[in-house]
N, C-alpha and C positions, 0 to 999 in steps of 0.2 A: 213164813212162820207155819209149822206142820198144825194139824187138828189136836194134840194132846198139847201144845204148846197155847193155842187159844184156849184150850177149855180150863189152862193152869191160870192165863189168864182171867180168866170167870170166875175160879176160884176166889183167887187174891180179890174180885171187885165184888163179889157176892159174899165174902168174909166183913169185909169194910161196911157193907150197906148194912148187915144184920147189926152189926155190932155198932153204928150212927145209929141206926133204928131202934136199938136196947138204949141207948143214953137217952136219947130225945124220948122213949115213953116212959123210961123211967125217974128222968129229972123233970122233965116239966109235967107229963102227966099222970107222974107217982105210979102209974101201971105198965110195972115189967112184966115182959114176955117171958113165956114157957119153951120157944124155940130157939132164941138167938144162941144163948151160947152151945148147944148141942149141935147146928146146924156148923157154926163157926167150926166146932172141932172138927167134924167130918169133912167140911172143905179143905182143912188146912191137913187133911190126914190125904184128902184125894190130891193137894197139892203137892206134899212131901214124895207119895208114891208115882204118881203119875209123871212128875217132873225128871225120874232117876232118867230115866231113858234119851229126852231130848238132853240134859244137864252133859249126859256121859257120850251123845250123839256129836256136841258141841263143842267137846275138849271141855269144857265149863265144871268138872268136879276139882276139887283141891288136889294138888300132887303136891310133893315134895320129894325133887327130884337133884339133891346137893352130890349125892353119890353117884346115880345114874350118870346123870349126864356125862359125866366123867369117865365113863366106861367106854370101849372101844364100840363102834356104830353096830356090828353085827350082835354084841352084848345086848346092848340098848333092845336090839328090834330082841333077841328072846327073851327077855326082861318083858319086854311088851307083853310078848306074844302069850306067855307065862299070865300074865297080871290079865286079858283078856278072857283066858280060859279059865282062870279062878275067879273073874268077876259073873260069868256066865254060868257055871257050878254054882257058885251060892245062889247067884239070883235065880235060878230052875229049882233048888233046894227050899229056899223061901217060896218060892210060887208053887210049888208042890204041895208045903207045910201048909199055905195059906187057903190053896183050895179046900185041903183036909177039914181045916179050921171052919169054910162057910158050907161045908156036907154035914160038920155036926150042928153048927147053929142052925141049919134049916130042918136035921132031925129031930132038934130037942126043940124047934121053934123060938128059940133066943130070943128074947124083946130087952132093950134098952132098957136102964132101971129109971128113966125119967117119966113127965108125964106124956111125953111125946110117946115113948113105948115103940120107937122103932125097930124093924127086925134086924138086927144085929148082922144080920148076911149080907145086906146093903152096903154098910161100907167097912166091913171086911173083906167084901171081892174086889177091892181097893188092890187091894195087898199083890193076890196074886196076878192080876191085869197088871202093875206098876212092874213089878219084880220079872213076870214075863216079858213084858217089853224090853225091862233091861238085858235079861239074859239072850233077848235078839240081837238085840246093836250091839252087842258086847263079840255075838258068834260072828255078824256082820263085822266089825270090824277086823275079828280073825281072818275071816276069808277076803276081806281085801286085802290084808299083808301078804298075804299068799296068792291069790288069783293069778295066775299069766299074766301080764304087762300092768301089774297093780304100779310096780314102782316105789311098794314097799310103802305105804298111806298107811298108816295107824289112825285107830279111833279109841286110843286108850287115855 
């Protein structure tokens, strides 16, 4: 299991614990917290983005592939090859966007509207860490379809 794949997993367990620990102080000790559910979203935001990469590294995203498949094999692989190179365009376009996005939360100092008041740069650079990685494995899998003695291994 790679290191962004353990830390999705922290996620998910650090999601779980905040949110047993919002029920139990606030059904038996009538005192809810100020962090659980804000911390909850940003886990499940670091999960969504950080997961794109090992999800699409795994073969693990949804396809539906009724027509593909059906197509003659050298179709197939530029089909591929095509759906790589547009997965790895957006995902660079989003990580570009995203950076843009925590340059201006950090110039106008963005704070959270809760009481937590976190800077908002924090896990917005979610975004473009997530979307970069994607648009890695994504070029990564282009070039193992191509590579010299690749044998034609997609990672789409």
């Amino acid at each position: 299991m790679s290191r962004v794949q353990t830390l999705c997993g922290l996620c998910i367990g650090g999601m779980g614990l905040a949110v047993v620990y919002e029920i139990v102080a606030r059904s038996l000790f009538n005192e809810p917290t100020i962090w659980a559910q804000e911390v909850s979203v940003y886990l499940l935001v670091a999960l969504a983005f950080l997961g794109l990469a090992p999800a699409h590294a795994a073969d693990e995203h949804i396809r539906i592939d009724l027509l593909t498949r059906r197509l003659p094999p050298r179709l197939q692989q530029a089909l591929r090859a095509a759906t790589l190179l547009l997965i790895a365009a957006y995902a660079a376009v989003a990580a570009y966007g995203g950076v843009e996005m925590v340059r201006q939360s950090l110039r106008f100092g963005r704070r959270s509207l809760t009481l937590l008041s976190v800077p908002v740069w924090i896990p917005q650079l979610l975004i473009p860490i997530g979307m970069g990685l994607l648009a890695l494995v994504a070029l990564i899998g282009l070039w193992t379809m191509f590579a010299p003695g690749a044998g034609g291994r997609h990672d789409d």
